[in-house]
C-alpha positions as CSV (number, residue, x, y, z in Angstrom):
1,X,-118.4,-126.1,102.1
2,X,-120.9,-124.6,104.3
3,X,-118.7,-122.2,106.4
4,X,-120.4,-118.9,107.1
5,X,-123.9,-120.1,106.1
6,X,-126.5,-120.5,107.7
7,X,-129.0,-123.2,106.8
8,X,-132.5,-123.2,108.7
9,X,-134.2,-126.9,109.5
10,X,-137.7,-126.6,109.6
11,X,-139.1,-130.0,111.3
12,X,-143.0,-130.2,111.1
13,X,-144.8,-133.5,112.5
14,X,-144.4,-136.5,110.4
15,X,-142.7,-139.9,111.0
16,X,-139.5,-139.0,108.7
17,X,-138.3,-136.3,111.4
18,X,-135.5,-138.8,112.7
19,X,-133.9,-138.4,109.4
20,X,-133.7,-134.8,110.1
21,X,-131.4,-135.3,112.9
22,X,-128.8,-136.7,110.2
23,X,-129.3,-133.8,108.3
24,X,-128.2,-131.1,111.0
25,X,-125.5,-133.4,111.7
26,X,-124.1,-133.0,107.7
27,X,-124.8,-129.7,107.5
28,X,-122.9,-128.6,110.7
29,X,-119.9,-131.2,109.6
30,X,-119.7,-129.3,106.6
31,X,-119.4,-126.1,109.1
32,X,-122.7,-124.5,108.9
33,X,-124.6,-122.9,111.5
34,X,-127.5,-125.1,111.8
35,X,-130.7,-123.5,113.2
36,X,-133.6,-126.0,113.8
37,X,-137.1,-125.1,113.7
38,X,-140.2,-127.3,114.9
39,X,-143.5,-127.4,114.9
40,X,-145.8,-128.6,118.3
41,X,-146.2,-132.2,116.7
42,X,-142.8,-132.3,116.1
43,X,-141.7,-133.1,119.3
44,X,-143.9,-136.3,119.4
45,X,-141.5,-137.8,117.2
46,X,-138.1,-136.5,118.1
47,X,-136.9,-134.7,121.2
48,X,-135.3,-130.8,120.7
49,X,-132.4,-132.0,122.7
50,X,-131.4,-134.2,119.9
51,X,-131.1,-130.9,117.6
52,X,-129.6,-129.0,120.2
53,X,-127.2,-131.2,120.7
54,X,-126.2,-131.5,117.6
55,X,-126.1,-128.3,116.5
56,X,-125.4,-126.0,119.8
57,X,-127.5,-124.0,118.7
58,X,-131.6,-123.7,120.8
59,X,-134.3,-125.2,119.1
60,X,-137.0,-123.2,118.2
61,X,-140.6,-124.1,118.9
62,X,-142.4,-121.5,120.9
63,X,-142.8,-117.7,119.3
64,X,-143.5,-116.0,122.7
65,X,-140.3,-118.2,124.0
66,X,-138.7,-115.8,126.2
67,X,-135.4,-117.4,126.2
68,X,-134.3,-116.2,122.7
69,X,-130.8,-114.3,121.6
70,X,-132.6,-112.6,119.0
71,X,-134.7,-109.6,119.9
72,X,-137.4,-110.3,117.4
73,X,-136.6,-114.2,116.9
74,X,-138.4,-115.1,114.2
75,X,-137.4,-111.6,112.1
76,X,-133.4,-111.9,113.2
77,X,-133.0,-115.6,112.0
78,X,-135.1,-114.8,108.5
79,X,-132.3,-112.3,108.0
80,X,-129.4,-114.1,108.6
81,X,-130.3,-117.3,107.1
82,X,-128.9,-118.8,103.8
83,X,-131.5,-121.3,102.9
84,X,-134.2,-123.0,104.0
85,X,-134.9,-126.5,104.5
86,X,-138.5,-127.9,105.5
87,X,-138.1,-131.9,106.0
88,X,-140.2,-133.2,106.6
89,X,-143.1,-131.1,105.2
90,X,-145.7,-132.2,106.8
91,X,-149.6,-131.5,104.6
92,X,-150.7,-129.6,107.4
93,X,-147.6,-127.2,107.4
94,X,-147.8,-127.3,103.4
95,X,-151.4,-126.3,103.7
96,X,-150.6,-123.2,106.1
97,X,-147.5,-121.8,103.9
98,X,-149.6,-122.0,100.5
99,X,-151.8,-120.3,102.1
100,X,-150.5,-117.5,104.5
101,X,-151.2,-119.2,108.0
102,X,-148.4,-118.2,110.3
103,X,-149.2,-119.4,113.5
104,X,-146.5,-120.7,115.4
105,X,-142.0,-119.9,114.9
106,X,-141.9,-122.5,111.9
107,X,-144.3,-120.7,109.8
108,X,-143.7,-117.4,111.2
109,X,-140.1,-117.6,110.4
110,X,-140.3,-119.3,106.6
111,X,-142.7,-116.6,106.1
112,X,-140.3,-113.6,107.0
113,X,-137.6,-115.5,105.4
114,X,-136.4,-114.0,101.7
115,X,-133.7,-116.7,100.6
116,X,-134.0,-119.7,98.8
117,X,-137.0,-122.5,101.1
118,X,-136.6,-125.9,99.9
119,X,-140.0,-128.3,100.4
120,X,-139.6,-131.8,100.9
121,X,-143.1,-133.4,101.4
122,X,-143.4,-136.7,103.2
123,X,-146.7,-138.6,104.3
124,X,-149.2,-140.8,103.7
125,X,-149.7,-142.1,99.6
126,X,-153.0,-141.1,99.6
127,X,-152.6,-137.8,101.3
128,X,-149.4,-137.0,99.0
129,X,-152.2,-137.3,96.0
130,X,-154.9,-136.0,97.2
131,X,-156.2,-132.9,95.1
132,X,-155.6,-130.3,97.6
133,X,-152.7,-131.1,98.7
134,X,-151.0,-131.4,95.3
135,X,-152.7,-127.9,95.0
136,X,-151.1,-126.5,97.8
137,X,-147.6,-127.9,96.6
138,X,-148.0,-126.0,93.0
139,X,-149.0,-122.7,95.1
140,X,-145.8,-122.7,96.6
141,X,-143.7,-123.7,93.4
142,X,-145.1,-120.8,91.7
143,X,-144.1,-118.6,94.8
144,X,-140.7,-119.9,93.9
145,X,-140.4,-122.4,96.6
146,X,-138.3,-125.9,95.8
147,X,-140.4,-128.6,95.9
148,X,-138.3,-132.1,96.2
149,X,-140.2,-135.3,95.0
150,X,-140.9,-137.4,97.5
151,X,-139.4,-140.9,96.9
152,X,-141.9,-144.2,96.5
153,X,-140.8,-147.2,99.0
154,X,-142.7,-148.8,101.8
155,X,-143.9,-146.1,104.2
156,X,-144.1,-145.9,107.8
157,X,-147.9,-147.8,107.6
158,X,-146.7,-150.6,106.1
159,X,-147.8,-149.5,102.1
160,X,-145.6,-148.7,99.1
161,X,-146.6,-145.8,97.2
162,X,-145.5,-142.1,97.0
163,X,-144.6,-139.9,100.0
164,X,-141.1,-141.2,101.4
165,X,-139.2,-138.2,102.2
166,X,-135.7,-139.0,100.2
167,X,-132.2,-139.6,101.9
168,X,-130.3,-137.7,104.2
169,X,-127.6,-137.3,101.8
170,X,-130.0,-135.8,98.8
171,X,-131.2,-133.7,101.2
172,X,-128.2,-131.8,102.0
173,X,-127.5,-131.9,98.4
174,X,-130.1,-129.4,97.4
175,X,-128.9,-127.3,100.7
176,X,-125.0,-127.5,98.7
177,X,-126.5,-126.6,95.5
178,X,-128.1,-123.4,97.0
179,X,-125.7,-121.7,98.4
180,X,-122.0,-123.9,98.8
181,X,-120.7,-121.7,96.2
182,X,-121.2,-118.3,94.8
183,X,-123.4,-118.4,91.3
184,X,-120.4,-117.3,89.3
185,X,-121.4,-119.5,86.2
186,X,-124.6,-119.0,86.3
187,X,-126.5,-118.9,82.6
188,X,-123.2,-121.1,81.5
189,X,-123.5,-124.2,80.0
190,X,-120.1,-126.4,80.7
191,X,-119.5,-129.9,78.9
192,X,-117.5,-132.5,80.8
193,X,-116.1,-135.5,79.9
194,X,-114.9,-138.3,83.1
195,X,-114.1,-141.8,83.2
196,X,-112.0,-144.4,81.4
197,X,-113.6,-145.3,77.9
198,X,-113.5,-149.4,77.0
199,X,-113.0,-150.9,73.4
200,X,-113.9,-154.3,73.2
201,X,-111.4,-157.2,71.7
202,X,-114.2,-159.8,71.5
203,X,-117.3,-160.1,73.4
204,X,-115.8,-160.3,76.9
205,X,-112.4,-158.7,76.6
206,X,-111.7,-154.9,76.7
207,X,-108.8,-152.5,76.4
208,X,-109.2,-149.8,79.1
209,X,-106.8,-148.1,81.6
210,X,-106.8,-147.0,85.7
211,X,-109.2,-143.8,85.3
212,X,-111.6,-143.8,88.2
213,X,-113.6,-140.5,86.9
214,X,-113.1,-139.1,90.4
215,X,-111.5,-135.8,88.6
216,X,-114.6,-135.6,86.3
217,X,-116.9,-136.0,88.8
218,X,-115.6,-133.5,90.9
219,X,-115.1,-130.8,88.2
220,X,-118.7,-131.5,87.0
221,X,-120.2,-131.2,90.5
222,X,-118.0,-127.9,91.2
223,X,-119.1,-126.1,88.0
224,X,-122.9,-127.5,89.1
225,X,-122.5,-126.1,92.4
226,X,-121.6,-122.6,91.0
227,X,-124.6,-122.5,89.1
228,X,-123.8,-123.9,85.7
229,X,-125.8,-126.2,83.3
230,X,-124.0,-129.0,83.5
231,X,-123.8,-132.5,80.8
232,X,-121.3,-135.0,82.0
233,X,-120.6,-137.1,79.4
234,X,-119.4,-140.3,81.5
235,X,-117.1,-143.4,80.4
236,X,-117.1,-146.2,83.3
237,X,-116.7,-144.5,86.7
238,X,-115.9,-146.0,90.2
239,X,-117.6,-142.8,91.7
240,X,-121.7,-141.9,91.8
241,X,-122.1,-139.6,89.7
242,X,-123.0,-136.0,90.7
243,X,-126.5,-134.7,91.1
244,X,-128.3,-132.2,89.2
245,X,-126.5,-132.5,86.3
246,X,-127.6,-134.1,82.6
247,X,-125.6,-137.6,82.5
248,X,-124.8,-139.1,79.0
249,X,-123.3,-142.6,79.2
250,X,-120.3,-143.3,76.5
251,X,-118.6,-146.3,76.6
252,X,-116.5,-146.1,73.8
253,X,-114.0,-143.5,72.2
254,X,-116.3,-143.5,69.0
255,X,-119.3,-142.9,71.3
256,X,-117.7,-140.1,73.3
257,X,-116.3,-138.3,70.8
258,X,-120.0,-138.7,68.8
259,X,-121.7,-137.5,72.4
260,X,-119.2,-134.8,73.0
261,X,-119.0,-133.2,69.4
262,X,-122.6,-133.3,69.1
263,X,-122.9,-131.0,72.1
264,X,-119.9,-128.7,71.7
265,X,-121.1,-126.0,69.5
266,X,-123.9,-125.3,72.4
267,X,-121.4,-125.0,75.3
268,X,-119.7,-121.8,77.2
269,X,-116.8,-124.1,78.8
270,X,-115.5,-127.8,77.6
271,X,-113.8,-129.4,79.7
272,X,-112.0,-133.1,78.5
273,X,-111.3,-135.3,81.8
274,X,-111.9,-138.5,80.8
275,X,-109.3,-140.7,79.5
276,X,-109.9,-142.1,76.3
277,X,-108.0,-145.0,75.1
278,X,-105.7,-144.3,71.8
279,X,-106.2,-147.4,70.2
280,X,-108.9,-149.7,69.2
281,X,-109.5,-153.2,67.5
282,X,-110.1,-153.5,64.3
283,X,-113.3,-155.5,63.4
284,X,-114.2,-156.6,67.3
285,X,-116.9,-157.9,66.9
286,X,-115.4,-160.2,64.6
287,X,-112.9,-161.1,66.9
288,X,-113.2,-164.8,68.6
289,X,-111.6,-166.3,71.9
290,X,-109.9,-169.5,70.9
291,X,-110.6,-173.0,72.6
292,X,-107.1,-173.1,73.9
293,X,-107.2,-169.9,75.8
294,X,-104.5,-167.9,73.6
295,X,-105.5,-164.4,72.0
296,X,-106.8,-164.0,68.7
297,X,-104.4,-162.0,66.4
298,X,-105.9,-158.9,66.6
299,X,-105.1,-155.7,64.0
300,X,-105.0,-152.1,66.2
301,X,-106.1,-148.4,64.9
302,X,-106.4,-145.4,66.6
303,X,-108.9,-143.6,68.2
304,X,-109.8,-139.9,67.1
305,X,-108.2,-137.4,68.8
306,X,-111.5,-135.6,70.4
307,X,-109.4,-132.6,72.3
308,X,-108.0,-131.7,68.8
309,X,-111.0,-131.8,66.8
310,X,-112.6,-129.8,69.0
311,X,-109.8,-127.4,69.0
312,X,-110.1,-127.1,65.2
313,X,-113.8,-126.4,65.7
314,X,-113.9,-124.2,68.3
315,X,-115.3,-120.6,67.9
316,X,-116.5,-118.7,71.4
317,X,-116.1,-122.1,73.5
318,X,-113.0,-122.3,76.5
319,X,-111.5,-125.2,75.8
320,X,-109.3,-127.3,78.9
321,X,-108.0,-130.4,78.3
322,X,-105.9,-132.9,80.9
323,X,-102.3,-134.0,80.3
324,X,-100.9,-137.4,82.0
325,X,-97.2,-136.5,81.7
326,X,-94.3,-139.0,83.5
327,X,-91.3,-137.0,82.4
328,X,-91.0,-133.2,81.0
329,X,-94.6,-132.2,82.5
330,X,-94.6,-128.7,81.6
331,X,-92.6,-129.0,77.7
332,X,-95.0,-131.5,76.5
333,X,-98.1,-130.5,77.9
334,X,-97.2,-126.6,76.8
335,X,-96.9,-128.8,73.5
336,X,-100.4,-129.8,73.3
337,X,-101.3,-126.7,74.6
338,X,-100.5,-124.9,71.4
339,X,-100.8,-128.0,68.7
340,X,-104.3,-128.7,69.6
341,X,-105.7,-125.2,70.1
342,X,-106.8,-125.4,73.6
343,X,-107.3,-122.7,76.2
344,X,-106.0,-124.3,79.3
345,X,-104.6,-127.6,80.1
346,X,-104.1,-129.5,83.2
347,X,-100.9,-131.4,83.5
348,X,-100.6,-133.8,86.3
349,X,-97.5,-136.1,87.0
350,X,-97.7,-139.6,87.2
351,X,-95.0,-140.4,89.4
352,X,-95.6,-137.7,92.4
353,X,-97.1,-139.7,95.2
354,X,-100.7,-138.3,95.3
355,X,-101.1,-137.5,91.9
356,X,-103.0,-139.3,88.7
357,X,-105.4,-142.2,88.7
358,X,-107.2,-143.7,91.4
359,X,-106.2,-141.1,94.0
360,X,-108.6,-139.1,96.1
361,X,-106.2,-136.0,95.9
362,X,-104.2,-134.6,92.8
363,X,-101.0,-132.4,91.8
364,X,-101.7,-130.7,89.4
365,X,-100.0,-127.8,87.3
366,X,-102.6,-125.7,85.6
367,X,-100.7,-124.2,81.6
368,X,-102.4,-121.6,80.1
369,X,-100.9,-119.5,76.7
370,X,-100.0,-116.6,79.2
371,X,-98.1,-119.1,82.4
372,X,-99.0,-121.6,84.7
373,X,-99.6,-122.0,88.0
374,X,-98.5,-125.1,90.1
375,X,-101.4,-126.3,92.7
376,X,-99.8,-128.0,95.5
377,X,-101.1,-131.8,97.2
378,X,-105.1,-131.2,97.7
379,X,-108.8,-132.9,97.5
380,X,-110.0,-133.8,94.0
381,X,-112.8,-131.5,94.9
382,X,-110.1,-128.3,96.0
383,X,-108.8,-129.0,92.7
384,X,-111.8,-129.0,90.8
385,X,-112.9,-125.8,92.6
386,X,-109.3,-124.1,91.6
387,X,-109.3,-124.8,87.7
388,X,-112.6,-123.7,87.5
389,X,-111.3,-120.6,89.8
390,X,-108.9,-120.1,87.0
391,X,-111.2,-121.0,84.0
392,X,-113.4,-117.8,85.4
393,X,-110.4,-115.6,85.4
394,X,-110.1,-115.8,81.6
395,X,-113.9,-115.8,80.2
């Protein structure tokens, strides 16, 4: 996701600079060229050959280092990087950014640098909150720098408060959001549904089906990734859900369809990838599991149809819905295409190996009013990243 990027680690002097070393090690298995930075203090909490090591590529700590492939280092590697990532940001090297002190290659090079510089703070509790420092953290937001929150947990002095820098794994997520994708939906807001909804038949029982959410989750975290305002609207999911992006919980088909209608007229792009059960119980609540174990004799009635009232409503909004289809895959999702007004839908079938519910990967055949195009066996994710490829196409 990171091919052709390059994503600069800055590593100042704090206790949390091992957790850097995972982070060049993500970044480069996601195929970017990973160019580490440190400060003096640095290196009294992790060695430079660790980084190198990692990432083939020298560490940077000296400015008048003579052994450099760049003629002007710290100019050279401000131009070609991507983003920048400061973790951890340390209140000394927080206090020298805010305020124009560039005395060494880490703050020489983040000042010189013109792309997006992430700032993820981590110390001491009382130092996170001291006045100054919290000062110098609002200077550089109002430059434009990201400033991520540091998490509260036991830190390295044995306290719990503020300070913790946050998890590898978030880390690299704010790198992804940056610059995995080009912005191409930027100032659009995209609704998506994921997840298998749940009717109750009595206060333990449910009617649900095999929907894991992994689809939804992938197309929500695609269209994030390419710069969209994202609300998933999420029915139970065996996947975390995706960061940076407004979750609404709905558990039901009466409290998805209430969470997605009551969004729709706002959104740019809809997408429906959850599956939502057809039939409910009547009276549920009412319903009571008998002493002898057997089922109460319960009375069914349908769901609403959500993808077609939204079809009826729709006015400027792109609609896509999904199609599980074992037999006939392109007739009867063409079908539904047309009788409930949508856009595009995405027709998988449930009896390729690879394909539907549960599955990492999908097959999927993407029908639009004007032909389809077949995507062959890939990633959830791949998939994600074509439909909304396609979705683009016809804005």
């Amino acid at each position: 996701m990171l091919t052709e990027k390059t994503v600069v680690l800055a590593v100042s002097g704090s206790i949390a600079a091992y957790k850097a070393a995972n982070i060049a090690r993500m970044c480069k298995k996601l195929n970017a060229d990973v160019q580490v930075l440190m400060t003096k203090n640095a290196e009294n909490f992790i060695n430079p050959i660790t980084f190198e090591s990692l990432t083939g590529n020298k560490c940077l700590i000296d400015t008048f280092d003579r052994n450099f492939q760049y003629s002007v280092e710290h100019v050279a590697l401000a131009k070609k990087a991507s983003v920048v990532l400061l973790a951890p940001a340390s209140a000394n090297v927080i206090g020298k950014i805010a305020n124009g002190i560039a005395d060494d290659m880490l703050t020489t090079t983040i000042m010189a640098c013109t792309c997006k510089k992430i700032i993820s703070p981590a110390m001491n509790h009382n130092m996170f909150h001291n006045p100054i420092v919290q000062d110098n953290i609002k200077k550089l937001a109002s430059y434009g720098y990201e400033i991520v929150t540091p998490d509260r947990g036991m830190l390295a002095n044995g306290d719990i408060g503020d300070g913790r820098m946050p998890d590898e794994q978030t880390l690299v997520n704010y790198i992804l959001k940056e610059c995995a994708f080009e912005k191409d939906l930027s100032g659009k807001k995209v609704l998506i549904t994921a997840g298998a909804t749940r009717e109750p038949l009595d206060p333990v029982r449910f009617i649900s089906n095999h929907s894991t959410g992994k689809m939804g989750v992938a197309l929500a975290e695609n269209a994030m990734l390419r710069g969209a305002d994202v609300t998933l609207v999420a029915a139970h999911t065996d996947v975390p859900l995706p960061p940076f992006v407004t979750i609404v919980k709905a558990e039901t088909a009466a409290e998805m369809y209430t969470a997605v209608t009551d969004r729709f007229d706002d959104c740019d792009i809809v997408v429906m990838a959850a599956a939502v059960a057809d039939y409910r119980p009547k009276n549920a609540a009412e319903n009571k599991i008998k002493k002898s174990g057997a089922s109460p004799e319960i009375e069914f009635e349908r769901t609403q149809d959500i993808l077609a009232e939204l079809g009826r409503r729709k006015t400027h909004q792109f609609l896509c819905g999904f199609s599980m289809e074992t037999e006939n895959l392109v007739e009867n999702s063409a079908k539904k295409l047309e009788k409930k007004n949508l856009d595009m839908i995405c027709a998988n079938n449930l009896k390729i190996k690879g394909a539907g519910f549960g599955t990492d990967t999908n097959v999927i055949t993407v029908i639009t009013k004007d032909g389809m195009q077949e995507l062959e066996l890939m990633s959830k994710q791949k998939a994600a990243e074509n439909i909304f490829t396609s979705i683009i196409k016809r804005l």
